[in-house]
N, C-alpha and C positions, 0 to 999 in steps of 0.2 A: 504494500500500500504506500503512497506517496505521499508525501503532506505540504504544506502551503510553506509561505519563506521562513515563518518566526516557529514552526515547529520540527521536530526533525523525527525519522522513524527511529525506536529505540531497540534492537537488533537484543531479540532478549536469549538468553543463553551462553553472549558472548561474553567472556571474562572481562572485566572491569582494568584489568593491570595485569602484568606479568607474576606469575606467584610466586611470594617472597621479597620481590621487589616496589619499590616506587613507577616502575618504567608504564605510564599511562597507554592503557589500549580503547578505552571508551571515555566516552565526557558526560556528565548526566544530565546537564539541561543544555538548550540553545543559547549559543551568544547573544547577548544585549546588541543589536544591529547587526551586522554580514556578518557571517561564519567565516572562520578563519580559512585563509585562501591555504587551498593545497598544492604542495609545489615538488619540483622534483630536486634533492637532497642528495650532492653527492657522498657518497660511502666511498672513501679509502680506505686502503689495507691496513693500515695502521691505528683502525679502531678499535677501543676496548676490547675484551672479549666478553662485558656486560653489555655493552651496546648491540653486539653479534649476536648474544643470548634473546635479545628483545625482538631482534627484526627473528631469528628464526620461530620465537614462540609467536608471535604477531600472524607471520606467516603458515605457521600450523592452525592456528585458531582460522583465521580466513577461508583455508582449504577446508577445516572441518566444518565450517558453518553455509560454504559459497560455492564450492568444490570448483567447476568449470562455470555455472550461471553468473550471471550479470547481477549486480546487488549493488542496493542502495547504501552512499557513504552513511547517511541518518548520523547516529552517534558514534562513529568509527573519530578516533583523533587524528586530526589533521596533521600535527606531529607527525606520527606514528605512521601514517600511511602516507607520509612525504619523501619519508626512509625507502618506499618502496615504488613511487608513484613514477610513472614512464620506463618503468623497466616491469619487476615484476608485477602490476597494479596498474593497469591502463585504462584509459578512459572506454568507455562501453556504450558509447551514443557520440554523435557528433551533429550539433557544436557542445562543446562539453563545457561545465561552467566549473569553474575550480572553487567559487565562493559560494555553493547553494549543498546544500543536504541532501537536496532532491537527484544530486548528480550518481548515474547509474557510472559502475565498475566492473570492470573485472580483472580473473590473476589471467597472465600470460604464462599458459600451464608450461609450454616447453621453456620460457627462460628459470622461470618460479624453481624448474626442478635441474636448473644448471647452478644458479645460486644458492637452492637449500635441500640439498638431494637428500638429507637426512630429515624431511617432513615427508617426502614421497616412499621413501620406503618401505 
């Protein structure tokens, strides 16, 4: 279901954060004016290996909630799927809006399982 600007779909089942962690995977209410625009975030190899830990659990939760379908960002964090957005995480409609909730997604299965082959497993 799709919702109007100031609400966002709440994707229920998906985990809130990485467990254990701080590392935010959902947001629980819409932003006061535009949702935070979603951008594409490079990853160098020289990243934490907490930071790695987040984008592969981020990426397992996705696959297990979205599998190959099209899904709405809703309350998916824009952070969080910024780390993945134009590579694994591409837009699913065109013209695609980066600042709307309502913006459809999907994983790009064949790169998804060149960067986190240990979700596909």
């Amino acid at each position: 279901m799709r919702m109007g600007a100031l609400l966002m779909e709440k994707h229920r089942g998906f985990p809130s954060r990485l467990p254990g962690t701080d590392f935010q995977f959902t947001v629980r209410r819409p932003a006061k004016g535009t949702p935070t625009k979603i951008i594409e975030r490079e990853r160098y190899a020289d990243r934490r290996p907490a930071d790695r830990r987040a984008d592969v659990g981020f990426m397992a939760c996705l696959w297990e909630q979205f599998g190959e379908e099209p899904f709405v960002r809703g309350n998916l964090d824009a952070g969080r799927l910024s780390w993945l957005f134009g590579r694994e995480v591409i837009p699913a409609e065109d013209p695609f809006d980066p600042e709307s909730y309502d913006a459809l997604l999907r994983i790009d299965v064949a790169r998804a399982m060149r960067a986190f082959p240990e979700v596909f497993e």
